[in-house]
Structures are given as structure tokens and as C-alpha cells.
C-alpha positions, 0 to 999 in steps of 0.5 A: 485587625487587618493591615492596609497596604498602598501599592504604587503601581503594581499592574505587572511583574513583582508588583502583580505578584505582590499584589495577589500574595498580600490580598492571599494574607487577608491584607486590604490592599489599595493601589495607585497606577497609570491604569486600573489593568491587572489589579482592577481584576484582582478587585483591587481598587486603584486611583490614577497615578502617573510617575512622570506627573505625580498627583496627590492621592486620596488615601484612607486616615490609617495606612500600614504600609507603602510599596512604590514599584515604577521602575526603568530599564534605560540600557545605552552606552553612556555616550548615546545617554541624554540629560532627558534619559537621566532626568526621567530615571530620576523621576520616575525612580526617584521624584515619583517615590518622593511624592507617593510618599509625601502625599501618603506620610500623614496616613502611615504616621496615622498608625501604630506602626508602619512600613515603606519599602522602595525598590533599586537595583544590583546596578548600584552595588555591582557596577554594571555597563550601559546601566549609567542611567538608571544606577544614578536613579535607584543609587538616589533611591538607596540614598533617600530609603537610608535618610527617610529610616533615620527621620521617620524611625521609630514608627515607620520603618524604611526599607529598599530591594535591590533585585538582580534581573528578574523575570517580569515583562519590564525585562522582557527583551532581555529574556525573551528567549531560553538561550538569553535566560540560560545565559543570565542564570549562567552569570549569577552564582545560584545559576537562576532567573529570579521570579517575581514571587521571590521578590514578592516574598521580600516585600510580603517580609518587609511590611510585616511585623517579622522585620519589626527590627529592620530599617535603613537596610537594601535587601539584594534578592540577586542570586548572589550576584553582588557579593558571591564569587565562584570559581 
């Protein structure tokens, strides 16, 4: 029987590419984004969603699985870092899956089994300058994937993903050039960029049955990054 999967957001970068390697396995992906874009294009039927403004969803009985991919990168010197700054990382990263999660939970309790993975960031186990903001948010997001696999086990399993910059429009202005990539793969053990469909493959992982025996965990897709030194 195919699997139905609910991905919040997903128009660009990891969430695009995860949508395309989901709808590939014959899963019937459902999403929900500021704007249909992208996955509309994939035949992806999308209802609004709006991070900053969450709204209930309307959502079939049975969902197999929940992927929340909005994101921010506010990158300031913490002195110049506002409480508004704080605030809307935290609402975006963190309210937002909240409420995509309260409004999706009767549905994915529906099922025999189910899945939701969250996304942080390296910039909360490798501490990282200017990345104030943003580490407090998706440290909140690790915190909540931990406590939400305790209360939800043992039917739904809760999973996060903490990648190292990747290649997505959200970081374009850190790689928009070859120098600036050449750099950022100089910075990571493996000597890479990551690419969405890496991350993509984690996710495609974490839904599926293959990770039937994994929850609570934050996967690091970051080139090793975060726990490889060499010298």
C-alpha cells in the first residue's frame, strides 16, 4: 500500500529534491507552502502555509509521515541581532513545526506506523560565529524532536537533521561564487559542498521502514564537520 507523506514547505533546495525522490518511490506526497511553485510543477498538490502565521491544515485521515523543511539563515554579530531576529528564527524553526505537527498528530496517530523528521543545523553541536540566532532556534528544534520521540514512541518515530551548509538557494549568497565553494569544502574534512540530494536520501531513510529502530536521533549530513579533526 503506498505511503503518504506531508511536507511542510519543500518548493526549493532539500525539500524540492526530497520531494521529487519521494514521488520517484511511488510515495503520494501532500504538501503545505507559502506557494504552490515548484511542487505544484511536480503535480504536487499544495494547500497554504505560511511559517510566520501558521494555520490549521486540512489533511487526509492516515498520514505516514511529516517533514517540516522552513528554514533561516540570519547571520549577524550577536551585538547587531535584535529580539525580533530571535523571535522569528524561533517561529519559523521552531512555533512553525510546532503547529504542523499539532495540526497533522491525529492523522499520523491514524497509522500503524509513522514518521516525522525536523531539520537543525551543525551551528548547534559545532559552535559557529555570527550564528546566535539561528543556533538558538534549531538548538529549540533538537530539544523538541528528543521530547516528542519519548511522548510519541512507540508509534511515531521522531527524528532531526542537522546539515552542514549546503548547496540550496537559501544558502546562495554564501555560495554564489566557485571561490566562496572552494572555500567552504576546504573547511569540511570530506573536502565538499553538500548537495540537496544527499540530505534528501536521509530524509527518504527516516520515513521509511529501514530506520524502524531509530528515534530521538539528529542525523549530521556535514561532511564531518562537527566530530572529525585533520591535520
Amino acid at each position: 500500500m503506498s505511503r503518504t507523506v506531508l511536507l511542510i514547505g519543500g518548493n526549493s533546495g532539500i525539500g524540492l529534491a526530497t520531494a521529487r525522490l519521494l514521488k520517484a518511490q511511488g510515495i503520494h506526497v501532500l504538501a503545505a507552502a507559502r506557494s504552490g511553485g515548484a511542487l505544484e510543477e511536480l503535480g504536487i498538490p499544495v494547500q497554504a502555509f505560511d511559517a510566520l502565521h501558521p494555520t490549521a491544515l486540512t489533511l487526509p485521515p492516515v498520514l505516514d509521515g511529516l517533514v517540516y523543511l522552513p528554514g533561516s539563515i540570519t547571520l549577524k554579530p550577536f551585538n547587531r541581532l535584535s529580539a525580533e531576529d530571535f523571535l522569528n528564527d524561533f517561529q519559523v524553526n521552531c512555533l512553525g513545526a510546532v503547529a504542523a505537527i499539532q495540526s497533522a498528530l491525529p492523522a499520523l496517530k491514524a497509522a500503524p506506523s509513522a514518521s516525522i523528521v525536523l531539520f537543525s543545523t551543525i551551528a548547534v553541536a559545532q559552535g559557529l560565529s555570527f550564528h546566535a540566532s539561528i543556533a538558538a532556534a534549531k538548538g529549540a528544534v533538537e530539544g523538541l524532536a528528543r521530547s516528542l520521540a519519548a511522548e510519541l514512541a512507540p508509534k511515531i518515530r521522531v527524528n532531526g537533521i542537522a546539515p552542514s551548509l549546503t548547496d540550496t538557494p537559501l544558502a546562495g549568497t554564501l555560495l554564489n561564487t566557485d571561490a566562496k565553494k572552494e572555500a567552504s569544502a576546504k573547511r569540511h574534512p570530506l573536502q565538499l559542498v553538500g548537495e540537496p540530494d544527499d540530505v534528501a536520501q536521509m530524509v527518504s531513510f527516516l520515513l521509511s521502514d529501514a530506520s524502524k529502530f531509530l528515534t530521538g536521533q539528529i542525523l549530521r549530513p556535514d561532511g564531518g564537520l562537527s566530530s572529525v579533526r585533520t591535520f
